[in-house]
The first five atom37 places (N, CA, C, CB, O) and aatype in JSON, in Angstrom:
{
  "aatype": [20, 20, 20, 20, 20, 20, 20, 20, 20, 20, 20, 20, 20, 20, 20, 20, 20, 20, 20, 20, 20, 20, 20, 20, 20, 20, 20, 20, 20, 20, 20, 20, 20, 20, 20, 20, 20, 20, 20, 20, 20, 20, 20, 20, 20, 20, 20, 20, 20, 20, 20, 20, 20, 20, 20, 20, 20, 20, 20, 20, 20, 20, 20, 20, 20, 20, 20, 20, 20, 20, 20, 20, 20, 20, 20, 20, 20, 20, 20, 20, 20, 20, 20, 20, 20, 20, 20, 20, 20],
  "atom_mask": [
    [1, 1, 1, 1, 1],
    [1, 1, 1, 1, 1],
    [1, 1, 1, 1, 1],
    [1, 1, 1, 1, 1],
    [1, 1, 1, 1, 1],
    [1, 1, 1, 1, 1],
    [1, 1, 1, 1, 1],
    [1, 1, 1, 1, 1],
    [1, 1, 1, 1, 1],
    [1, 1, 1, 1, 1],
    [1, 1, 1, 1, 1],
    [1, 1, 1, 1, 1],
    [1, 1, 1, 1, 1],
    [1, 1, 1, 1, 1],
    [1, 1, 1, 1, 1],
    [1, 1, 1, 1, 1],
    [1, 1, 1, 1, 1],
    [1, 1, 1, 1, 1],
    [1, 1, 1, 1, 1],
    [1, 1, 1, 1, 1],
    [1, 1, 1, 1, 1],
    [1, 1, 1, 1, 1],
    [1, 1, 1, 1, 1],
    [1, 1, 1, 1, 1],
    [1, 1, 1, 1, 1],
    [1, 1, 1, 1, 1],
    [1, 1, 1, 1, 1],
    [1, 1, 1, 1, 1],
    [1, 1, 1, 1, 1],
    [1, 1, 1, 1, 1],
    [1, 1, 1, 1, 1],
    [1, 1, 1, 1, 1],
    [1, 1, 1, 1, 1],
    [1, 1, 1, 1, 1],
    [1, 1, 1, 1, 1],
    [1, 1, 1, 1, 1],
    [1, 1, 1, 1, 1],
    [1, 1, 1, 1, 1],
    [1, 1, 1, 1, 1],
    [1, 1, 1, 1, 1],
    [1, 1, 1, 1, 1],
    [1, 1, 1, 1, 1],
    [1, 1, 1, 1, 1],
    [1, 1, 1, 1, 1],
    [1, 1, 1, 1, 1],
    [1, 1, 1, 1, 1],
    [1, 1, 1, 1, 1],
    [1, 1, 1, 1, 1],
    [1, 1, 1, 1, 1],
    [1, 1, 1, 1, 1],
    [1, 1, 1, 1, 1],
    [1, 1, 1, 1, 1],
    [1, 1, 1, 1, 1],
    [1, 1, 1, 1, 1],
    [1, 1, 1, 1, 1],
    [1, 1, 1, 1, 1],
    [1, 1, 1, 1, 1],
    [1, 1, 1, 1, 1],
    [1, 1, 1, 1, 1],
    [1, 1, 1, 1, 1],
    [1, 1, 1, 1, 1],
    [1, 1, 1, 1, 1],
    [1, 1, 1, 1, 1],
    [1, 1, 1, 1, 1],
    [1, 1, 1, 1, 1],
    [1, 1, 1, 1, 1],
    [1, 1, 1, 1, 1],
    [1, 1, 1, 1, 1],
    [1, 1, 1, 1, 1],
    [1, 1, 1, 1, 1],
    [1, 1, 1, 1, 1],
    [1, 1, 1, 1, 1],
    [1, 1, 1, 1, 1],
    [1, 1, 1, 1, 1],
    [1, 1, 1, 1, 1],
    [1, 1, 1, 1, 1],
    [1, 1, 1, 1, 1],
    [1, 1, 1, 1, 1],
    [1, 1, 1, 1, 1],
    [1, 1, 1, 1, 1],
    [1, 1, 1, 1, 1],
    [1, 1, 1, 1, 1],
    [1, 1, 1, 1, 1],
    [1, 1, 1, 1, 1],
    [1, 1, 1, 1, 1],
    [1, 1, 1, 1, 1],
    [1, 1, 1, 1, 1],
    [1, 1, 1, 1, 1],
    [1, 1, 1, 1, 1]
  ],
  "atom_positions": [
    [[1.55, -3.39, -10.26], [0.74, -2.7, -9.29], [1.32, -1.31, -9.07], [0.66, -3.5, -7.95], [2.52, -1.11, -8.85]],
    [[0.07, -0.01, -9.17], [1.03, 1.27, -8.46], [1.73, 1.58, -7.58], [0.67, 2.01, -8.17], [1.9, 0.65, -6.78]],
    [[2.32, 2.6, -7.3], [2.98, 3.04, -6.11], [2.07, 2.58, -4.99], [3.24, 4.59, -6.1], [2.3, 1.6, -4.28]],
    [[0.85, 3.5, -4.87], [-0.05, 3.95, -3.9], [-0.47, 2.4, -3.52], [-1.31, 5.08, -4.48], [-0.18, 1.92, -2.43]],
    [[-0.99, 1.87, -4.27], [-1.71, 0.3, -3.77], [-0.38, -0.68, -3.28], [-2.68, -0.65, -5.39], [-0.7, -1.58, -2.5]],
    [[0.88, -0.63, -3.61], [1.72, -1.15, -3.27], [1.75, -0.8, -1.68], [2.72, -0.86, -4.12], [1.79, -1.69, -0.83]],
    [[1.72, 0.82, -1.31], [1.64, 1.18, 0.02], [0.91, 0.33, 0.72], [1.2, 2.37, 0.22], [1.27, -0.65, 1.37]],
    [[-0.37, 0.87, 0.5], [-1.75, 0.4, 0.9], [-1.24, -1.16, 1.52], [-3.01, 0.36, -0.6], [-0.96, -1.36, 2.7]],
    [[-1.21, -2.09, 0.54], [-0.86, -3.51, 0.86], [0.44, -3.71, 1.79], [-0.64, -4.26, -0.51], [0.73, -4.76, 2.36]],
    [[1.04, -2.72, 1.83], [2.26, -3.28, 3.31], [1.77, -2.44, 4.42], [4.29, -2.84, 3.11], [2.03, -2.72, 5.59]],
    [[1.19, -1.58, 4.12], [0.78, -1.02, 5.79], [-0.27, -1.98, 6.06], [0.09, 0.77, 6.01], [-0.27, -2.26, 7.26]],
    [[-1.13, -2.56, 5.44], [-2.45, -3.57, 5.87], [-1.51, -4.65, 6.09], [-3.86, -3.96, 4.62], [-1.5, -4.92, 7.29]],
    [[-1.19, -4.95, 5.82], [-0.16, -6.42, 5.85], [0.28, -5.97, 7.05], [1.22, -6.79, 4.57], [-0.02, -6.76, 7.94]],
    [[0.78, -5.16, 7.38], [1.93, -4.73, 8.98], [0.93, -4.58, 10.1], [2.99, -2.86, 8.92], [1.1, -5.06, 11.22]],
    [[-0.47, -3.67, 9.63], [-1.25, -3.68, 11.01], [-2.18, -4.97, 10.81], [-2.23, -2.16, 11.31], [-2.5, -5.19, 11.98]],
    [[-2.64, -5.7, 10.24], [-3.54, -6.73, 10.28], [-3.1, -7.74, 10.25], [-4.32, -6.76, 9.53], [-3.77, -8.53, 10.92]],
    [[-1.82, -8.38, 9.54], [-1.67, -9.34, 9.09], [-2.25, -10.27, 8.65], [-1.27, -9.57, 9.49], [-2.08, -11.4, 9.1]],
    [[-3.28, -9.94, 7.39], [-4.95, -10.47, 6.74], [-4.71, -11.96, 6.24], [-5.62, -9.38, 5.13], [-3.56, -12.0, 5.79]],
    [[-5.07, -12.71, 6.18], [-5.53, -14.0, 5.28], [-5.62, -13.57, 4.79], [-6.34, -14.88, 5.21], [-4.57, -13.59, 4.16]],
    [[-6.55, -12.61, 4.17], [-6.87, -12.14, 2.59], [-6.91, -10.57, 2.28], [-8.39, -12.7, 2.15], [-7.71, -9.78, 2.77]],
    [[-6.07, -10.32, 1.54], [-5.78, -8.72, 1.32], [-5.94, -8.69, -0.75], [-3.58, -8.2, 2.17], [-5.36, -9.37, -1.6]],
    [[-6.67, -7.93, -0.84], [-7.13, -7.34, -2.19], [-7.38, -5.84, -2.66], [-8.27, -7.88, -2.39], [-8.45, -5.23, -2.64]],
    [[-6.16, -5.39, -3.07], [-6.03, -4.19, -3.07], [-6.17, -3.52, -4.68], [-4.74, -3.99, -2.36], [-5.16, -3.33, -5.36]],
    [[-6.98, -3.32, -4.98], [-7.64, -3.11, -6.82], [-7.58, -1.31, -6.57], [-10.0, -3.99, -7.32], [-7.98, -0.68, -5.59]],
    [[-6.82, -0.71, -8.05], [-6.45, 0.21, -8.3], [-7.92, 0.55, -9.41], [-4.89, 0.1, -8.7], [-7.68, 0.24, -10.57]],
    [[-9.02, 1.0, -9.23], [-10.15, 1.37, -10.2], [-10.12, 3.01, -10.57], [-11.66, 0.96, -9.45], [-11.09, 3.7, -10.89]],
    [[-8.81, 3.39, -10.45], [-8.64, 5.09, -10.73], [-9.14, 4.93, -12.23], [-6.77, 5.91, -10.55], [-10.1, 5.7, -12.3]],
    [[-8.99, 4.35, -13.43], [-9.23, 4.32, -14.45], [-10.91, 4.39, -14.86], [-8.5, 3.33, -14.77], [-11.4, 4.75, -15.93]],
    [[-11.51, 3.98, -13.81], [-13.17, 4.12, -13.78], [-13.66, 4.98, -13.52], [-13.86, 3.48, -13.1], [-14.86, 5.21, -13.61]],
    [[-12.59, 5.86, -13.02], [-13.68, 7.35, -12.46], [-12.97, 8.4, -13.21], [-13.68, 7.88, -10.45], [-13.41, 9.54, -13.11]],
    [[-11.85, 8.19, -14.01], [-11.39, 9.49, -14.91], [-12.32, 10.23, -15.45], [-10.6, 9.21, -16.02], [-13.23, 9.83, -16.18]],
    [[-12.04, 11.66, -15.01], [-12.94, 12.87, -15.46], [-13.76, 13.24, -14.39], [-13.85, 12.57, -16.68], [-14.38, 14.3, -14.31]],
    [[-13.73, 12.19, -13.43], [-14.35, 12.0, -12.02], [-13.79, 13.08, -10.98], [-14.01, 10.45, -11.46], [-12.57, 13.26, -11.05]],
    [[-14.66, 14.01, -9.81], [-13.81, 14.6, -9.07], [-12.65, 13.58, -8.55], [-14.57, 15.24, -8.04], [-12.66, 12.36, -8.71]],
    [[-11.68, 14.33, -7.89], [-10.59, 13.57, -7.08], [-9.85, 12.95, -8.08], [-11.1, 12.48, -6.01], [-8.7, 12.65, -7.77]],
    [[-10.44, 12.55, -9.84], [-9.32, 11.71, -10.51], [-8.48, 12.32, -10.69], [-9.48, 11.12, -11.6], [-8.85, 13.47, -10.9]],
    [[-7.07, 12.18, -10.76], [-5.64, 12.71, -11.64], [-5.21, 11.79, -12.37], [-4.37, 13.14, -10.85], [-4.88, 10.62, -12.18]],
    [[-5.26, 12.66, -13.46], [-4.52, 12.01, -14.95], [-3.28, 10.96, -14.32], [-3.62, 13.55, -16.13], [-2.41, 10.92, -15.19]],
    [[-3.04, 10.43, -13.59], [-1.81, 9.5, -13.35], [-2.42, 8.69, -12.58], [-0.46, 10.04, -12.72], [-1.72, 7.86, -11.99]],
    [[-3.84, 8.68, -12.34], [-4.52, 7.63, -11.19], [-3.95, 7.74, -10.28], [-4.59, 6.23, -11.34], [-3.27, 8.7, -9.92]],
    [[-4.18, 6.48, -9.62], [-4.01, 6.16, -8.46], [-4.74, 6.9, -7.26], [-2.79, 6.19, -8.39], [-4.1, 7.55, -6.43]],
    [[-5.93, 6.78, -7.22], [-6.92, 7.94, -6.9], [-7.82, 7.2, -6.03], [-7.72, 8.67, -8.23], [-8.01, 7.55, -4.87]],
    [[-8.25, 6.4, -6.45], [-9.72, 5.56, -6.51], [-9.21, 3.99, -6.22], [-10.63, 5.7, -8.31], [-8.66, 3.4, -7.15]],
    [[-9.4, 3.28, -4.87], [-9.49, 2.09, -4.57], [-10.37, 1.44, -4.0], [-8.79, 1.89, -4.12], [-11.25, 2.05, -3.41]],
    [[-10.38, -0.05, -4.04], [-10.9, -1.22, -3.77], [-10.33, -2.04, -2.9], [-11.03, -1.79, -4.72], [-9.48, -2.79, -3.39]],
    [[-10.58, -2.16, -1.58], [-10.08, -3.23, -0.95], [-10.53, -4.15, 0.2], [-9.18, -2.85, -0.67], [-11.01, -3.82, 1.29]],
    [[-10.2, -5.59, -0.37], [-10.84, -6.2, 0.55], [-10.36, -7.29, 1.66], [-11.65, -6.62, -0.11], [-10.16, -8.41, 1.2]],
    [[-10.18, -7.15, 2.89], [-9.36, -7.33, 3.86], [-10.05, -8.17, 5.03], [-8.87, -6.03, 4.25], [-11.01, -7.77, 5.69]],
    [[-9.24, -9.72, 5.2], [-10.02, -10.57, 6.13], [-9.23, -10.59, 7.15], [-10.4, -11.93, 5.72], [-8.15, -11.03, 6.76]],
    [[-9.2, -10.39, 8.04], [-7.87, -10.37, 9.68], [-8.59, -10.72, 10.62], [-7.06, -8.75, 10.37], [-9.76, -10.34, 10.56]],
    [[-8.25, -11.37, 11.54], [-8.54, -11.65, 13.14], [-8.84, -10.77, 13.73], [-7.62, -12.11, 13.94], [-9.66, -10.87, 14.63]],
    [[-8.27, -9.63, 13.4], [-7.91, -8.36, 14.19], [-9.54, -7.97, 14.23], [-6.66, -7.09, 13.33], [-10.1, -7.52, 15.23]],
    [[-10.12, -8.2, 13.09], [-11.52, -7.52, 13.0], [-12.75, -8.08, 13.67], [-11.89, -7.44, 11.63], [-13.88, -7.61, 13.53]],
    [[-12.31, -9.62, 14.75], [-13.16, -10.52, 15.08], [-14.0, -9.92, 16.42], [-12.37, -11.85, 15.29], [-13.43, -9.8, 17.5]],
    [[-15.4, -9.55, 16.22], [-15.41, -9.04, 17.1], [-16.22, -7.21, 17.47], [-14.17, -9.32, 17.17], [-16.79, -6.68, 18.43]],
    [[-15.88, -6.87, 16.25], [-15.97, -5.49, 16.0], [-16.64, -5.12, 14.97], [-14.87, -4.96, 15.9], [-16.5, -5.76, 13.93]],
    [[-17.43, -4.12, 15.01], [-18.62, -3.62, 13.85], [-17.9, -3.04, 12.83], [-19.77, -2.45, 14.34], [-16.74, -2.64, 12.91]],
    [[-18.69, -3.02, 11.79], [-17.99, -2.36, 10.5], [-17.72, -1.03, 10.92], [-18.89, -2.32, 9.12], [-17.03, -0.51, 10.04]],
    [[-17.96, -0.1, 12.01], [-17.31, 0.79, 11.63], [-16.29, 1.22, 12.68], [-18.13, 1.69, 11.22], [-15.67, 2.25, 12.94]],
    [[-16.39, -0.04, 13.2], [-14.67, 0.04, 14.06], [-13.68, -0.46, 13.32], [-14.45, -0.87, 15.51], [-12.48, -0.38, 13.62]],
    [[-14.18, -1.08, 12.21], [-13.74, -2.05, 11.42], [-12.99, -0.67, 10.26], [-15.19, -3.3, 10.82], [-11.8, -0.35, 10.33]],
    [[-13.45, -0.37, 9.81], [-13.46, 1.19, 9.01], [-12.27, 1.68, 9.93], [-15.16, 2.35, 9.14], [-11.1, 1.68, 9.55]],
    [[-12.71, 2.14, 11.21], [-11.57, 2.83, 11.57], [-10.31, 2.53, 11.72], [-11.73, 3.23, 12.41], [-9.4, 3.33, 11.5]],
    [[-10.18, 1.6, 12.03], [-8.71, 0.79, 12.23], [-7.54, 1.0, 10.83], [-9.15, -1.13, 12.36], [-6.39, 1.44, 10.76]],
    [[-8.85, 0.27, 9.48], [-7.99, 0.51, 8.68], [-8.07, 2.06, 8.12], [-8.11, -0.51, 7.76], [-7.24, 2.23, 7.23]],
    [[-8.65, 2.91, 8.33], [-8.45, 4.35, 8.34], [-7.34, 5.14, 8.7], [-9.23, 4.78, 8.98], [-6.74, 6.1, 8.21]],
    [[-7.23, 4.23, 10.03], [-6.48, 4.79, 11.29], [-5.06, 4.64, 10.45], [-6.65, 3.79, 12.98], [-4.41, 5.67, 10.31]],
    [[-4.46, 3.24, 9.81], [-3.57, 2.65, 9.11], [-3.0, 2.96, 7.9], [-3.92, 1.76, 9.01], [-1.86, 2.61, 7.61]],
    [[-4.07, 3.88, 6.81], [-4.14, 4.58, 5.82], [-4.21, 6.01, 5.89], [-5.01, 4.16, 5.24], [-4.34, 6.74, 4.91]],
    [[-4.1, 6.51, 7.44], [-4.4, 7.87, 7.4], [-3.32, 8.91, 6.47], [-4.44, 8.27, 8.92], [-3.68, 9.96, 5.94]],
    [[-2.24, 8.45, 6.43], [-1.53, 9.53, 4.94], [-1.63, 9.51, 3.57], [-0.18, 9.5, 4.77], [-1.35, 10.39, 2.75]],
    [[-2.24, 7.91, 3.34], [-2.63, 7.98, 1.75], [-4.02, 8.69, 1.78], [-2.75, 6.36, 0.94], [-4.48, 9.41, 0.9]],
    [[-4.51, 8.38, 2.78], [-6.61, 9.31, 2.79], [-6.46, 10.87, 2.96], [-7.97, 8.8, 4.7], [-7.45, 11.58, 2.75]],
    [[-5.3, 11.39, 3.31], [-5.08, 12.63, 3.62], [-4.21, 13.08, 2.15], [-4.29, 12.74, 5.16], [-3.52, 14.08, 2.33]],
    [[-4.16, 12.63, 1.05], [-3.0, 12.64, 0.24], [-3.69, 12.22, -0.66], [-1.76, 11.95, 0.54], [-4.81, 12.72, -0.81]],
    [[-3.1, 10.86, -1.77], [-3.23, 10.35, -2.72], [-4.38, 10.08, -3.08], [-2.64, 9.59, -2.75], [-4.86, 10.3, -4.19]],
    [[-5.05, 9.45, -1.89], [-5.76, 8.32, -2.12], [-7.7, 9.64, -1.77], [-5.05, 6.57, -0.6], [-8.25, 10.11, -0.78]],
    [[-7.97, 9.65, -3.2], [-9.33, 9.99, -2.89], [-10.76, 9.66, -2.44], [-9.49, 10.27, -3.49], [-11.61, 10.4, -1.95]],
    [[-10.82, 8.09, -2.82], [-12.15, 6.94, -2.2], [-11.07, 6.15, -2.34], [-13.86, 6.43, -3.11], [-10.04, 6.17, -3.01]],
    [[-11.75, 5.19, -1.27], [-11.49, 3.89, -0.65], [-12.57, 3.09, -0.41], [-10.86, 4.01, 0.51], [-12.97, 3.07, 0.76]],
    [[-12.91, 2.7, -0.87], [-14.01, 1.26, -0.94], [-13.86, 0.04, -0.16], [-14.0, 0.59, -2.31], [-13.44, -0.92, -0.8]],
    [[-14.05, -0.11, 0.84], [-13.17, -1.12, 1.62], [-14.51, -1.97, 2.25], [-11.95, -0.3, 2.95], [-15.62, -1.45, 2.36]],
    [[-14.23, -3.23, 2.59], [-14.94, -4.55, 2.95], [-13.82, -5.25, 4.13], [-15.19, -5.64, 1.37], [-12.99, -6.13, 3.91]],
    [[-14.04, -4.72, 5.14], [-13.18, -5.3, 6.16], [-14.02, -6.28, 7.19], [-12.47, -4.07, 6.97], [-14.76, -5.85, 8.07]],
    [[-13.77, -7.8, 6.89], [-14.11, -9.09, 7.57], [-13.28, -9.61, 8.52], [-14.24, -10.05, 6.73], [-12.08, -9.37, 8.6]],
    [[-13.87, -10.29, 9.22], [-13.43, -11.42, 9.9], [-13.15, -13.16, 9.25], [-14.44, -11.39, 10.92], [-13.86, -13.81, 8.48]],
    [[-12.13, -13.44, 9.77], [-12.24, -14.68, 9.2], [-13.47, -15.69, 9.58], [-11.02, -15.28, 9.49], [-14.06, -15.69, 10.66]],
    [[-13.76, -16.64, 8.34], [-15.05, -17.14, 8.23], [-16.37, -16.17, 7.92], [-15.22, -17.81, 9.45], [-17.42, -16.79, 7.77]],
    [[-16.44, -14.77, 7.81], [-17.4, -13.89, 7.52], [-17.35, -13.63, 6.13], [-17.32, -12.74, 8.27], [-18.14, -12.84, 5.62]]
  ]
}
């Protein structure tokens, strides 16, 4: 796994503490793509089930983990594709 998605997965792990965390590196799909760099790690996928989210609309849901990623979204990380559930959703 890269640097960047390695991040990704311990800061979600530290603020959510998810049942289910899926953190897919798809920089290789958008090469040649704005935002790609020849070394990836550009372009992610992730999909994240926590308690934390029980309760709250997708786009409070969005913000939280935004809020959590705000130096890789300001930095590395160019899209983020994210599916943030509740458990049983």
């Amino acid at each position: 796994m890269s640097q960047v998605a390695d991040t990704i997965r311990r800061k979600l792990q530290a603020a959510f503490a998810p049942q289910r965390l899926e953190v897919l590196d798809q920089s290789a799909q958008h090469a040649g793509h704005a935002g790609a760099r020849p070394g990836g790690e550009t372009h992610f996928d992730v999909v994240i089930v926590a308690s934390a989210f029980a309760g709250k609309n997708r786009i409070a849901r969005q913000r939280d983990v935004y809020a959590a990623l705000k130096e890789e979204l300001s930095g590395p990380v160019h899209a983020l594709s994210l599916k943030a559930l509740a458990p049983g959703e």
